[in-house]
N, C-alpha and C positions, 0 to 999 in steps of 0.2 A: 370523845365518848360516843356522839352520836354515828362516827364511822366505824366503829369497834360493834355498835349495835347494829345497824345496819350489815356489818357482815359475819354476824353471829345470823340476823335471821335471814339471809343469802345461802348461808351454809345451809341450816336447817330444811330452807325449802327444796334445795339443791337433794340433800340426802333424802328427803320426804319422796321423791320423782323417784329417784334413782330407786329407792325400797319398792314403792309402786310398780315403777319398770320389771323388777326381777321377779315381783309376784305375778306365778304362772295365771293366766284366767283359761277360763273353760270358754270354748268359743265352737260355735257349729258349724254347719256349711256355708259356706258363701254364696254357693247355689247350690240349688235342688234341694229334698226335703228328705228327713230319716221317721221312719215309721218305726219304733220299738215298741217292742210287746213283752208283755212280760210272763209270758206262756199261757197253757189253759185253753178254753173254745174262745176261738176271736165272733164276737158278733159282728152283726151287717156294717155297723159306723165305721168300724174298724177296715174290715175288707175296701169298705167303701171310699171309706178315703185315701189309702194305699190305691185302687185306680185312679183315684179321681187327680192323683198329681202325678200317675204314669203315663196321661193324658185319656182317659177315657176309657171302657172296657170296649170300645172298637178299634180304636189306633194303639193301644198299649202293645209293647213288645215285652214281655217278662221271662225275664232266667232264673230258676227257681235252682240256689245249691244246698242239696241234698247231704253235704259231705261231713256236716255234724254227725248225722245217725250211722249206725253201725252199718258193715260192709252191704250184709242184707237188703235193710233198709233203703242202703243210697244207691243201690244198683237197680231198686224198682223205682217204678212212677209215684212219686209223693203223693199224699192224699190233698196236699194243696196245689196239686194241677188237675186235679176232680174238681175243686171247690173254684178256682181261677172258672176252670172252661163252662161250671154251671153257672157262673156272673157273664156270660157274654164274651171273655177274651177269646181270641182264637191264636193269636202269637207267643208261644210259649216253649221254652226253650229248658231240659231238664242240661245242666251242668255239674260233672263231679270228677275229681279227682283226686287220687293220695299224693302224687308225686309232683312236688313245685317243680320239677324239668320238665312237667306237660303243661304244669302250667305257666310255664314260661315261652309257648308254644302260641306263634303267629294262630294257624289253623285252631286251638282251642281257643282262645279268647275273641274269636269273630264273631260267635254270638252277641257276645256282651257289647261290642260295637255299635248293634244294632237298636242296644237295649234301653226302653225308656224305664225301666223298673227290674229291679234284683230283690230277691227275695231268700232269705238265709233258713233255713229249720233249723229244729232244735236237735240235740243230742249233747254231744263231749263240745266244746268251743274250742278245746287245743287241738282238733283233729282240724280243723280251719285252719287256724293260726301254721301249725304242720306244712299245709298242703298249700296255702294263698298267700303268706307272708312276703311282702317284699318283692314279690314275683311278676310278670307281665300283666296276669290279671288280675292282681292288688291296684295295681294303672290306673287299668280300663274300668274298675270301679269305682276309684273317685272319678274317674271321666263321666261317668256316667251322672254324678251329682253335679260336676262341672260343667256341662249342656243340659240342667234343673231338671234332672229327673230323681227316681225316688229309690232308696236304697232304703227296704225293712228287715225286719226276724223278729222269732219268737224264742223266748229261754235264752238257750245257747246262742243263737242267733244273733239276739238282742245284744247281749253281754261283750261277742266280738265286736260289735259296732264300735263301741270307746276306744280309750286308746290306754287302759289298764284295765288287764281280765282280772278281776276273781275267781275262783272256783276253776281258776283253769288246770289245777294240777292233775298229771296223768293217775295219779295212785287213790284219786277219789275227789269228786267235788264237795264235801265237806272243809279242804282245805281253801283258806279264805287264800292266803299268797303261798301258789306252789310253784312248782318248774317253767311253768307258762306264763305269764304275765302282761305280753303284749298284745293288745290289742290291734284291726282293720286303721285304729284312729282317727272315723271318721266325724269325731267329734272331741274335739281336745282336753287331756287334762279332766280326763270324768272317768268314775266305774261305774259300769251299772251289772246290777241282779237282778235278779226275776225269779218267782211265784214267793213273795217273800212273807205277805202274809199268808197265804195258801197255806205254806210250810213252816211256816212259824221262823222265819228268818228277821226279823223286823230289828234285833242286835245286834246282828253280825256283821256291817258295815264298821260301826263304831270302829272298833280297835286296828283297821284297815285306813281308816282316814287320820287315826291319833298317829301309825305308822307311817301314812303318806298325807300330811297336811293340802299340799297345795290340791289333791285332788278333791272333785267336788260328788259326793256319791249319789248315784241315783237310784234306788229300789223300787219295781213294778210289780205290782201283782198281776196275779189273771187276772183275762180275761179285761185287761186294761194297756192303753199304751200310750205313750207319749209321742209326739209330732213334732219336730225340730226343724224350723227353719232358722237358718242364721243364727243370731245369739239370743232364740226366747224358743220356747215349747208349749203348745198347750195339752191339757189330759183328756183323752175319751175314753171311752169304756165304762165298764158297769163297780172299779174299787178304786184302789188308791193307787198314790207314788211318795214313797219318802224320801224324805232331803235329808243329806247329811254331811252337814261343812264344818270343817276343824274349830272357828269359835264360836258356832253353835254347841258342840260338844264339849269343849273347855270349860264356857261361861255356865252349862246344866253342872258340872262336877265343881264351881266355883260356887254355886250357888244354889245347895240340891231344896228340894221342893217344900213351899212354906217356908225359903229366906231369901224373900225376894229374887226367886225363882225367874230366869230369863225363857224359863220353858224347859222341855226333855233335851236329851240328846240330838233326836231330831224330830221332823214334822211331819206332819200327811198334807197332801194337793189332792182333790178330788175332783171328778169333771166340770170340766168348764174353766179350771182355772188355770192360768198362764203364769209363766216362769221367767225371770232376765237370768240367761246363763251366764255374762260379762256381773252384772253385780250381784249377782247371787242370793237373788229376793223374789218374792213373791208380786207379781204386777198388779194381782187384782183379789180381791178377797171371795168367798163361794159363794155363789146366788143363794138369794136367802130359800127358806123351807117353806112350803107351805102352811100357813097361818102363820109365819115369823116375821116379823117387819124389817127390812129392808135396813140395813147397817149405812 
């Protein structure tokens, strides 16, 4: 009997690993750090910290790709190599193009060899995904987080960063899963969105995580961004970010509000507060308010 129990609970823990094991986690860089923003005017902390881990706005080398925004657009000088060069950088590197066979191109990706910081703008994310997927300098830009340098964006920018796009369909970004759906994946096993309460998008994750469980969702507003080293992130900026994981979602439709309510669908993190991307929690709770007493 007692060896009959014994490997009744042998099996169990055995299948309990194995379950564990095959649940994907969401896990960041190993080195170097991602700067997502979630569109809107980036203030000073923002900018400031996107240098401060490109190594300095005197040693920093940054590749700014333009290839989100329309043909117009990405063929002039961004307005964020104005805002770069008024912070002090003088190494600044404008990179764009449609055609993954250039960018599969020794001579175009020697920029980014050099580069301790890449920087993505906003527009369409599938005109990225299009042009950088899988290609030589898809590479050289994890290499660039692989020798701890700093890979950011804003909106669209932001959104390629993961490694599931939303809003990538060509026929309109209103569709949450369309034609596009891969992301740079320089952060595993997560979507993210941006200007979400800007735009009133603060729902539209839901039915995207209830369709892809393992994924872990992240939503940014302006004018705010998230900081991602390794597997935790903390928030700056002036709003939110919402979290949005499948049994958080489950357990709000298990339990809707006033019957013992485990909370909404999902949550807000506000500055200051930091993230475990591996367990998928909250590390630290928000500084208290003025005149609020300390939790």
């Amino acid at each position: 009997m007692k060896k009959q129990v014994f490997s009744t609970f042998l099996f169990l823990g055995l299948f309990a690993g194995y379950v564990h094991a095959q649940t994907p986690q969401t896990v960041g860089p190993e080195k170097g750090s991602l700067v997502i923003v979630g569109g809107g005017t980036m203030g000073p902390e923002i900018w400031n910290r996107f240098l401060e881990l490109a190594g300095g706005p005197a040693a920093a080398n940054i590749v700014i790709i333009p290839t989100a925004g329309e043909d117009s657009s990405a063929m002039s000088a961004p307005r964020e190599k104005e805002k770069l060069l008024s912070l002090g950088v003088k190494n600044i590197t404008v990179l764009h193009t449609r055609d993954p066979k250039v960018a599969n191109q020794e001579s175009f990706v020697a920029p980014v060899r050099n580069a301790t910081g890449i920087w993505f703008v906003g527009g369409r994310h599938w005109r990225l995904a299009d042009s950088y997927l899988n290609t030589l300098a898809h590479k050289e830009f994890k290499a660039v987080l692989e020798r701890g340098g700093v890979i950011g964006g804003t909106s669209a920018g932001a959104t390629i960063l993961g490694s599931f796009m939303v809003r990538g369909d060509t026929k309109g970004n209103s569709i949450m899963i369309g034609d596009h759906t891969q992301g740079l994946d320089f952060i595993h096993n997560v979507t993210i969105d941006q200007h979400f309460l800007r735009r009133n998008r603060q729902f539209d994750l839901i039915d995207v995580i209830k369709t892809r469980p393992e994924l872990l969702g992240i939503a940014i507003d302006e004018s705010t961004a998230i900081v991602v080293q390794q597997n935790s992130f903390d928030v700056i900026g002036n709003s939110y970010v919402g979290i949005y994981e499948a049994n958080q979602i489950a357990n709000s439709a298990k339990y809707p509000s006033g019957q013992n309510s485990t909370g909404g669908p999902f949550y807000f993190l506000g500055k200051g507060q930091k993230f475990d991307l591996k367990a998928r929690k909250v590390i630290n709770q928000p500084p208290s308010r003025p005149n609020e007493p300390a939790k």
